[in-house]
ZALUM-449988 format. One record per residue (C-alpha): x, y, z; residue in three letters; residue number from 0. Coordinates in nm, 2 decimals. Layout:
+--------+--------+--------+--------+-----+
:      x :      y :      z : residu : num :
+--------+--------+--------+--------+-----+
:      X :      Y :      Z :    ala : NUM :
...
+--------+--------+--------+--------+-----+
This chain:
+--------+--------+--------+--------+-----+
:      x :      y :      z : residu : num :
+--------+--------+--------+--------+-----+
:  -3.00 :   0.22 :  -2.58 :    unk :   0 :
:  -3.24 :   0.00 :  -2.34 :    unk :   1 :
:  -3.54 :   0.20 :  -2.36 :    unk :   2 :
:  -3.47 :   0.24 :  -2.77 :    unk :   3 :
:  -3.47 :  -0.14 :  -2.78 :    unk :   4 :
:  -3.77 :  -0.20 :  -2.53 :    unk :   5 :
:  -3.99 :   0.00 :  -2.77 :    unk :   6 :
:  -3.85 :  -0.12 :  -3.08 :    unk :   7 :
:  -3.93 :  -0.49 :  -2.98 :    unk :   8 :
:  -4.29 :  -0.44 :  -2.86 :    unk :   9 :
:  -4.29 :  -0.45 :  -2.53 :    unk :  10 :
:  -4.39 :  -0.12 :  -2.45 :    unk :  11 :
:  -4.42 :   0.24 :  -2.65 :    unk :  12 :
:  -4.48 :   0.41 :  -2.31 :    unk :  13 :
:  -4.15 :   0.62 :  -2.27 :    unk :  14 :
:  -4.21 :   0.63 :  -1.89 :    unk :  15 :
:  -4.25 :   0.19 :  -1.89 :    unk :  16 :
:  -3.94 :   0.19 :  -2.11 :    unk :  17 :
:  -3.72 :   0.37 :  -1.87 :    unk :  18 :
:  -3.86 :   0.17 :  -1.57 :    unk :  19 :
:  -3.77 :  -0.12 :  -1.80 :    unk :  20 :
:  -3.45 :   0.00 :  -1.96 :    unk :  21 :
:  -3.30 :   0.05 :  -1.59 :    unk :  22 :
:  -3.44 :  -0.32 :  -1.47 :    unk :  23 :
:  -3.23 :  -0.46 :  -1.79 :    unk :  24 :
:  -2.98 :  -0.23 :  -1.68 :    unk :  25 :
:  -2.97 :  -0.33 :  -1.29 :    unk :  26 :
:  -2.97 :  -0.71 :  -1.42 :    unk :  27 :
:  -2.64 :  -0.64 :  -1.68 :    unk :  28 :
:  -2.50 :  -0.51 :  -1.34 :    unk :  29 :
:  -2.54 :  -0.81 :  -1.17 :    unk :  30 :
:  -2.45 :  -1.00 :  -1.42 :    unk :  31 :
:  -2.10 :  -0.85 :  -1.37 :    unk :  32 :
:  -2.05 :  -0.83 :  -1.04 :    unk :  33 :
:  -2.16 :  -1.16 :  -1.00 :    unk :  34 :
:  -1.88 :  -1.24 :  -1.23 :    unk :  35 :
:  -1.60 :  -1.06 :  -1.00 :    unk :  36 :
:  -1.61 :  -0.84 :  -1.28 :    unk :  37 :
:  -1.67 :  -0.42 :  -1.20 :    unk :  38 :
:  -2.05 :  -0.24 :  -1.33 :    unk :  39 :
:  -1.98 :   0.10 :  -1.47 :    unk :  40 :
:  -2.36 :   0.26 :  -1.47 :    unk :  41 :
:  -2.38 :   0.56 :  -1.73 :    unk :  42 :
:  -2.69 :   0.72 :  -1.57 :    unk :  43 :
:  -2.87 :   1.00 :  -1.49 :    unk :  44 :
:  -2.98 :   0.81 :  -1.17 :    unk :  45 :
:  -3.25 :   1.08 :  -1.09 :    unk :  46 :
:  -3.47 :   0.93 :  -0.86 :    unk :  47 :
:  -3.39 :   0.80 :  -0.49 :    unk :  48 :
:  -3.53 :   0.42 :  -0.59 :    unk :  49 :
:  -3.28 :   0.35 :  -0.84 :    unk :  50 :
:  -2.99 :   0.48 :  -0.70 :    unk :  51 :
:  -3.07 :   0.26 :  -0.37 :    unk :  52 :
:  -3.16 :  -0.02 :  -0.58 :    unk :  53 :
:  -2.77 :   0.01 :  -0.70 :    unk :  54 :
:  -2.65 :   0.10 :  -0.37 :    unk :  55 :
:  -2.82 :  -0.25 :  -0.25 :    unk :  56 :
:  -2.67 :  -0.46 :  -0.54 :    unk :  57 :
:  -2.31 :  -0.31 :  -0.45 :    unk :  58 :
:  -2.41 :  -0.43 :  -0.08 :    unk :  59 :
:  -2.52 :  -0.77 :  -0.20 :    unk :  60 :
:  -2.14 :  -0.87 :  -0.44 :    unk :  61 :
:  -1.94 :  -0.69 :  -0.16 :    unk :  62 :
:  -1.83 :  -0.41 :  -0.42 :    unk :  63 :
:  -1.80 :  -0.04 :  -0.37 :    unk :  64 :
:  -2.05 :   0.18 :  -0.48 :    unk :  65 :
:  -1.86 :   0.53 :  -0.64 :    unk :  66 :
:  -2.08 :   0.78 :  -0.76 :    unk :  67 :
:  -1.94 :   1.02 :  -1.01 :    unk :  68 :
:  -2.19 :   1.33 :  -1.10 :    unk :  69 :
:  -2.09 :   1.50 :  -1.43 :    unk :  70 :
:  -2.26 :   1.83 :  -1.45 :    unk :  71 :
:  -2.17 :   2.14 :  -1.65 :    unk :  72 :
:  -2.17 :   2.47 :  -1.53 :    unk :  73 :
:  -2.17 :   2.69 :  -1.79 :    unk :  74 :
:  -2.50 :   2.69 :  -1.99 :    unk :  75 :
:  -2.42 :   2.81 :  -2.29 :    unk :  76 :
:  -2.17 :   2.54 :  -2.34 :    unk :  77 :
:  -2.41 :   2.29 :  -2.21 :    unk :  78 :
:  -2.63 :   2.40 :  -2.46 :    unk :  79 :
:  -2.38 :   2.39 :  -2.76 :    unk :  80 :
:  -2.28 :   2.02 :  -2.70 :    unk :  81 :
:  -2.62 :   1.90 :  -2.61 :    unk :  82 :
:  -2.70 :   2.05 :  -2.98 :    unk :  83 :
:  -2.40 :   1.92 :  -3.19 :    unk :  84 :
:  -2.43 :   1.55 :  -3.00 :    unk :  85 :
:  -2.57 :   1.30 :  -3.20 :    unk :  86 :
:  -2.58 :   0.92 :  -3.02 :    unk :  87 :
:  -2.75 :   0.77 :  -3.32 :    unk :  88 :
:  -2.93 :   0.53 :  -3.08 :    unk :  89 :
:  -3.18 :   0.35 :  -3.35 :    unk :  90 :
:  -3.53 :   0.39 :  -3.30 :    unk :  91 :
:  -3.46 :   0.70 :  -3.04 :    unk :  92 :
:  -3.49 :   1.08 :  -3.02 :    unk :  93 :
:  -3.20 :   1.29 :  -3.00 :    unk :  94 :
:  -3.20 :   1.50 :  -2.67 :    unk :  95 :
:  -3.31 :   1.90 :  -2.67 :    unk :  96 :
:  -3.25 :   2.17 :  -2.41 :    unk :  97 :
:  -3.63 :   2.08 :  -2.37 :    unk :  98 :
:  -3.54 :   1.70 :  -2.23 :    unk :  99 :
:  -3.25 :   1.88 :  -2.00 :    unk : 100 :
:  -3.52 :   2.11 :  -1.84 :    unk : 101 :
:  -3.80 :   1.79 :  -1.81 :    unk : 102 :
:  -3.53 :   1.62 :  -1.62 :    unk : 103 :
:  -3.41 :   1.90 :  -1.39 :    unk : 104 :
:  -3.81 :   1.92 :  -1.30 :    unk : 105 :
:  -3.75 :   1.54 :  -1.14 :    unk : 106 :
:  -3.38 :   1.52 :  -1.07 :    unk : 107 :
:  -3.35 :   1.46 :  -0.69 :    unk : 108 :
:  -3.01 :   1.67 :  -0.57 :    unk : 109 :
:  -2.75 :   1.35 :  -0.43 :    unk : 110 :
:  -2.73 :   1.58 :  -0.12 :    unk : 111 :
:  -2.42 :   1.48 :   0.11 :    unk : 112 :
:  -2.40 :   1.14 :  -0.03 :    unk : 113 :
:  -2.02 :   1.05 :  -0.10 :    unk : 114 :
:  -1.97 :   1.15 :  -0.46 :    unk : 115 :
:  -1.70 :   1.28 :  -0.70 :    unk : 116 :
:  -1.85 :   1.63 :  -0.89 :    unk : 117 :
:  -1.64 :   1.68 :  -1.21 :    unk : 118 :
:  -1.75 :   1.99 :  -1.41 :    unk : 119 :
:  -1.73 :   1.93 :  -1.77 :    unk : 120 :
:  -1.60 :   2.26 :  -1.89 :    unk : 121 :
:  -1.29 :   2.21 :  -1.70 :    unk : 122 :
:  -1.03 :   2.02 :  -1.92 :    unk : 123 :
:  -1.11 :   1.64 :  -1.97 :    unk : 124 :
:  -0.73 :   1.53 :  -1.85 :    unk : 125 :
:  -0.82 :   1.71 :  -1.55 :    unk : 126 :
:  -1.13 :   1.55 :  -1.48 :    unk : 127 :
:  -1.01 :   1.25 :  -1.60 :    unk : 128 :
:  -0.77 :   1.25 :  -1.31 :    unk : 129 :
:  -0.97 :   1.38 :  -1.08 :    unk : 130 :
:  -1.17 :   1.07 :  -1.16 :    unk : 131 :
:  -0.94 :   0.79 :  -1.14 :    unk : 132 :
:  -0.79 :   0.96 :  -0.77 :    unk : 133 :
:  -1.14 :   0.86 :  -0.66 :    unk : 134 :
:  -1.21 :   0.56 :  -0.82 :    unk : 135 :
:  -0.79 :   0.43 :  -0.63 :    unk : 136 :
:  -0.95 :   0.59 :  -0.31 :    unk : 137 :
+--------+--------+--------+--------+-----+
């Protein structure tokens, strides 16, 4: 939704600038609410090492805890289904293709043995739902 409105308003058409901006306006909404007391939930792919210590650093800095929850999806054919039947409707913005999921696997840095929670998404959602909020109380 950043990026969409970065480009719509001008600033940029460069879909690479857009991101870098969309995740500054993003970073600043965060510290906006932790600021406030309040908690940041970041819906992100998160792929490179520099954003992800950029929010690791901002946790640090409002004395909050920094959860990372990966969603990933095991089986590719369902993967593939849902990426095709999803529509976000995000004005001014593409809807994803299996060709965007590949592009970003080329980048996506693995989180290695960072502390994370993995919840598969063809497992059923109260499952992972639970599975989630157990390590959000830990």
């Amino acid at each position: 939704w950043m990026q969409a409105a970065v480009q719509e308003y001008g600033r940029t058409k460069d879909g690479d600038a857009a991101g870098e901006v969309g995740y500054g306006l993003l970073t600043t909404l965060a510290g906006r609410q932790l600021r406030l007391g309040q908690p940041a939930i970041l819906d992100s792919v998160a792929s490179t090492e520099s954003i992800r210590q950029t929010w690791r650093d901002l946790a640090a800095q409002h004395g909050a805890a920094f959860r990372v929850i990966e969603c990933v999806c095991s089986d590719e054919a369902v993967h593939r289904a849902r990426l095709a039947e999803r529509k976000r409707g995000i004005p001014g913005w593409p809807e994803l293709e299996w060709s965007d999921v590949e592009r970003v696997r080329g980048y996506y840095l693995p989180w290695g043995d960072d502390e994370r929670l993995v919840v598969d998404m063809v497992k059923p959602l109260e499952e992972n739902i639970a599975a989630v909020m157990g390590y959000l109380k830990e």
